[in-house]
N, C-alpha and C positions, 0 to 999 in steps of 0.2 A: 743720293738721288741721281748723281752724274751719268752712272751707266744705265740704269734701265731707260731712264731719257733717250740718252745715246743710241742704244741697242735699238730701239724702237722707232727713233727716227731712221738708224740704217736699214731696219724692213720695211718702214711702209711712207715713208717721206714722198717720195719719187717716184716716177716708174724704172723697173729696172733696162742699163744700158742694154741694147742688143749684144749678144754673147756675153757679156759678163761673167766670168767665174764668182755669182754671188758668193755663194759655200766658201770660198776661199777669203771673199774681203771681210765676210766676219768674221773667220778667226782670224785674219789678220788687226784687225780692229780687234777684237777680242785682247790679242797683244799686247798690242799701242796702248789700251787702256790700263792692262795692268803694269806696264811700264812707266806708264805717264804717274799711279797711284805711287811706283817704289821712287819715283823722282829719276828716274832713266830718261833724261827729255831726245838724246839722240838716238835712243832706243825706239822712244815710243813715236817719233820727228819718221825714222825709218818705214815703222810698220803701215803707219796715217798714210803717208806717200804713199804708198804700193796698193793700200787697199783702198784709195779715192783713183789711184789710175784705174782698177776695175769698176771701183762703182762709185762715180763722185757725187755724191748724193750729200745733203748739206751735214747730216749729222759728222760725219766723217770730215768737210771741210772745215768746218769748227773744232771739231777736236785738235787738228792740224795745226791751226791758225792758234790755239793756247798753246801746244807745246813749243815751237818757232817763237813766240810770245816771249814765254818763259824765258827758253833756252839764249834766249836774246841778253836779257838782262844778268844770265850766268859768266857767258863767253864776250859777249861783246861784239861779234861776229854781225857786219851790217850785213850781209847776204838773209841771215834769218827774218832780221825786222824788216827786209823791204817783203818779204813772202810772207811774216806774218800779215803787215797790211794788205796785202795782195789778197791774203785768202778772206781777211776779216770782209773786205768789199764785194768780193766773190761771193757770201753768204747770204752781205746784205742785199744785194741786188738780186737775190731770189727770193721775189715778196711772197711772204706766207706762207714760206715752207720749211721756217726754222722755227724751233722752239726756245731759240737762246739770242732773242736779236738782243734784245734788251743789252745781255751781257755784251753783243758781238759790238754794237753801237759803244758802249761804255768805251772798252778796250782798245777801238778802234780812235776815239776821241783823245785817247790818253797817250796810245803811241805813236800816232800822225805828224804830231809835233816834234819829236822828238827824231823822225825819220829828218822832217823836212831840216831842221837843225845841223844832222847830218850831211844831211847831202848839199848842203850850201858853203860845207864848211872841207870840202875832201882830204883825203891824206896827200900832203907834198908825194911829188914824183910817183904818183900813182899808176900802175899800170894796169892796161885793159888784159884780162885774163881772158884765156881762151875757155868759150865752152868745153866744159868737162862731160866725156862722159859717164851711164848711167854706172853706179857700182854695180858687179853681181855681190849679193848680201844674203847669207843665212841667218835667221832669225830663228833663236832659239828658243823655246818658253818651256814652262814647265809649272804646272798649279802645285808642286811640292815646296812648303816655303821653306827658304834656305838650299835651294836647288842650284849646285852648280854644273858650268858644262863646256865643254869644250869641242874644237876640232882638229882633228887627228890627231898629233902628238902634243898640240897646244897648250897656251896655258890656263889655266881652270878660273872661268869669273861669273857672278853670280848670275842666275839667270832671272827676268830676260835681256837676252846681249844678242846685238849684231855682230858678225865676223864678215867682213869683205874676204873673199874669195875667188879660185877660177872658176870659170863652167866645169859644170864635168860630177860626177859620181864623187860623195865626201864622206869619211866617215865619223862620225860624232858622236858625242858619249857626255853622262849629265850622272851624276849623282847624288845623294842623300843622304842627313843620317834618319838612321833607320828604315832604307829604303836600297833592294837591289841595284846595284850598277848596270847603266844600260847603255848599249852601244850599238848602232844603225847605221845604215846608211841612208845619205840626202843629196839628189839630185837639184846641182844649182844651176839655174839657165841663167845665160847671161843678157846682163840690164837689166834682172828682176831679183824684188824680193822673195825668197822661199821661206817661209815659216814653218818650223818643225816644232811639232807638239812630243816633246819626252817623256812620255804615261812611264814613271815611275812604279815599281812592285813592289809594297812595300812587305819589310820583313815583319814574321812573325813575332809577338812578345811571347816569352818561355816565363811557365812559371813554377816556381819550387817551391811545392807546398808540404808540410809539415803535418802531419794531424796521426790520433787515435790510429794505432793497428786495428784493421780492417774495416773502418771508418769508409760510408760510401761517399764517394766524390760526385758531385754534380757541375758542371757550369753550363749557366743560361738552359736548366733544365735538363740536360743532354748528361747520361750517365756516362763517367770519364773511365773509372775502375773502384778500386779499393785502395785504403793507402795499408803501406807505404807505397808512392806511385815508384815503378823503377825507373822511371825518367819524366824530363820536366815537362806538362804541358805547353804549347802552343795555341796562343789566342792573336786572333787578328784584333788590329789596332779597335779601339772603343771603348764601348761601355761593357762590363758582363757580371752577371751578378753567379757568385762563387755558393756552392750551399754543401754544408759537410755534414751529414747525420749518423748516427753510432747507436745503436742497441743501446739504451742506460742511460743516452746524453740528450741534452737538450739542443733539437737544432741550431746548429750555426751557421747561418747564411752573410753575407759582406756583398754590397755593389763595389766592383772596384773598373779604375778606367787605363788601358795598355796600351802603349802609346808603341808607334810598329818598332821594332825591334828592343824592345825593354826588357829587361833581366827582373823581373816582380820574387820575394823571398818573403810567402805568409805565413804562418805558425796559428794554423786552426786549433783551440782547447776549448771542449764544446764541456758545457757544465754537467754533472750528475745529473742527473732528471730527480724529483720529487719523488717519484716510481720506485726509481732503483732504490732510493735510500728507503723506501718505504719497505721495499724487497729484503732487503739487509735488516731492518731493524723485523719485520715479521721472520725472516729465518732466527735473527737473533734469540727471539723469544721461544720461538717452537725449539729452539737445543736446549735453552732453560727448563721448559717443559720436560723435555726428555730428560736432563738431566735429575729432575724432580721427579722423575718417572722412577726412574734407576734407582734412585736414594727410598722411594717409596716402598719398592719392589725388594731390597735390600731388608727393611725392615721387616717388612712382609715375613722375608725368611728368617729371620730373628726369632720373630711371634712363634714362627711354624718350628722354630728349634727348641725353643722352650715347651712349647707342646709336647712332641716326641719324648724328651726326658721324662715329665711326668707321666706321658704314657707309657712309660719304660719301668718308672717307680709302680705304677696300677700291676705292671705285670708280676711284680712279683709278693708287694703289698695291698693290701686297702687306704685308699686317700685318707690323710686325714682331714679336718674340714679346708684348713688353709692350701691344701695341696688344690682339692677339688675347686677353689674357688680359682686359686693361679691358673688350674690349668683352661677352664671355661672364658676366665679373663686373654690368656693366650693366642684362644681359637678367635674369640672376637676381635683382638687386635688383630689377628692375622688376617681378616677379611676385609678389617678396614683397610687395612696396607694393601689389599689385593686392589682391593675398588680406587684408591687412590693413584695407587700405580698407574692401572689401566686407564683409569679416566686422564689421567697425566701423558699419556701415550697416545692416545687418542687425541689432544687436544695438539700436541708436539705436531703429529701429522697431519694434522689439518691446518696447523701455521706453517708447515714444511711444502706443503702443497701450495697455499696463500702467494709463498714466498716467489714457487719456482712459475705461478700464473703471472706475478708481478715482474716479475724477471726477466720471463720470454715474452712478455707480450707488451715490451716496452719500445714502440718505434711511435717517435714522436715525431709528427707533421713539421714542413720546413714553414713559417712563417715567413712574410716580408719583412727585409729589414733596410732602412735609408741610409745606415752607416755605410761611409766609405773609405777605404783605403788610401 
């Protein structure tokens, strides 16, 4: 609840200073605050500063006045705790334009004591310090978590981090994992802070997929090719739902989620379809057929051979009654073996046909599927 609070008092709390570089003090707050979240309190102590000198408006004073707070009770450092009371008073003395007295009042009840304790009590041989002045400070941020960054040949620390600095033209550089390395330049004026936003780009995930020769590939809809792929996919970081479909196979679809530069190795085996085996066992039958055909057709000519002979015997004799009976019995057998045959032939290709409808005409629809990788 902290920032949209925050954010919202630094747009509309106040009216804005004349010239103010608003645009600039919220990303600078912007910063501070996610500094203040990774426990950065000199980080976030930096960014607060900078963007209440352009727009000191109370959300922004408050924020300041916890981290100073904070940072107080970390280091020890009484320069912080006399500025956080400073700033907590500073708040409260703008009636009705903060939305945190409550807490500002609390805070300020708790550490006043503890100041005045302080200060009654000073360090021996104390000496008066001269004003310092302002640091130039580059302020580095970057919304990639795990972001580090540096300047110029520096050394790498996690972002966000301030680097004191000279004026002058800098070049800076922040990276990630799985994210391009990025390198800029940043203009730092001096006795301000500059806050530099490092838009990371992040890398592609590669994926090597596995599936059925000439299996077609889909992701998130969008036809990729046929496998085997000759190289790996690239999918930007996310969600994407993979779908592999095959002539004969049951689609297989997977949500899977690629995180930017990830190596993903999936092995799609999409099941038989119901169809196909259906394909398979009707051709099976129709060779049975046919086979039953042959053997029919075979006999056929048996009948028709034993036929021939007795009509070879008629040619040169008179049947006797048993010849005449075989060979009438012959001819009938051989008709029926005819009729069998054919019907057996006929029946073969029309399951041979069955088959090759069930065959090619097997592309099954990709359904949803919730499984994920």
């Amino acid at each position: 609840m902290l920032l949209p609070i925050l954010i919202l008092s630094l747009c509309s709390a106040t009216p804005e200073p004349p010239g103010a570089d608003v645009a600039r003090a919220k990303r600078l707050f912007d910063a501070g605050v996610a500094a203040f979240r990774e426990g950065a309190y000199p980080v976030a102590i930096s960014a607060f500063e900078e963007a209440r000198r352009l727009a000191p408006v109370p959300a922004v004073t408050f924020s300041l006045a916890q981290a100073y707070r904070i940072q107080y009770f970390l280091d020890q450092d009484l320069e912080k705790l006399k500025r956080a009371v400073e700033l907590y008073e500073l708040y409260l003395a703008d009636p009705g334009k903060g939305g945190r007295r409550d807490h500002a009042a609390q805070n300020l009840a708790a550490i006043r004591p503890v100041l005045e304790r302080q200060l009654t009590t000073p360090p021996k041989n104390a000496a008066t310090s001269p004003a310092k002045e302002r640091d130039t400070i580059l302020l580095l941020t970057s919304r990639q978590e795990g972001a580090l960054g540096a300047v110029g040949e520096g050394e790498w620390v996690e972002l966000p981090a301030t680097f004191n600095v000279a004026s002058g033209s800098h070049q800076v550089r922040a990276e990630a994992p799985g994210f391009r390395p990025l390198t800029r330049e940043a203009l730092a004026i001096e006795g301000n802070v500059v806050s530099v936003e490092m838009e990371l780009e992040a890398l592609p995930a590669t994926l090597r997929l596995l599936a059925p020769d000439g299996a077609l590939i889909r992701v998130d809809g969008r036809i990729e090719g046929e496998a085997p792929l000759l190289q790996p996919l690239l999918l930007s970081g996310g969600d994407h739902v993979l779908t592999v479909t095959a002539r004969g196979r049951e689609a297989w679809q997977r949500r899977l989620v690629a995180e930017p530069g990830q190596d993903l190795a999936v092995a799609a085996d999409p099941e038989i379809t119901g169809q196909r085996l259906g394909a398979y066992l009707v051709a099976g039958l129709g060779g049975a057929l046919l086979l039953g055909a042959g053997g029919a057709g075979l006999m056929a000519l048996g009948a028709e051979g034993r036929a021939q002979d007795l009509l070879t015997v008629a040619q040169v004799r008179a049947y006797t009654p048993e010849e005449a009976r075989d060979y009438q019995v012959a001819l009938d057998d051989r008709e029926v073996r005819r009729g069998w045959a054919l019907g057996l032939a006929s029946s073969a290709a029309l399951a041979v046909a069955a088959a090759a409808v069930l065959y090619f005409f097997d592309e099954p629809q990709a359904p949803w599927a919730e499984e994920s990788l």
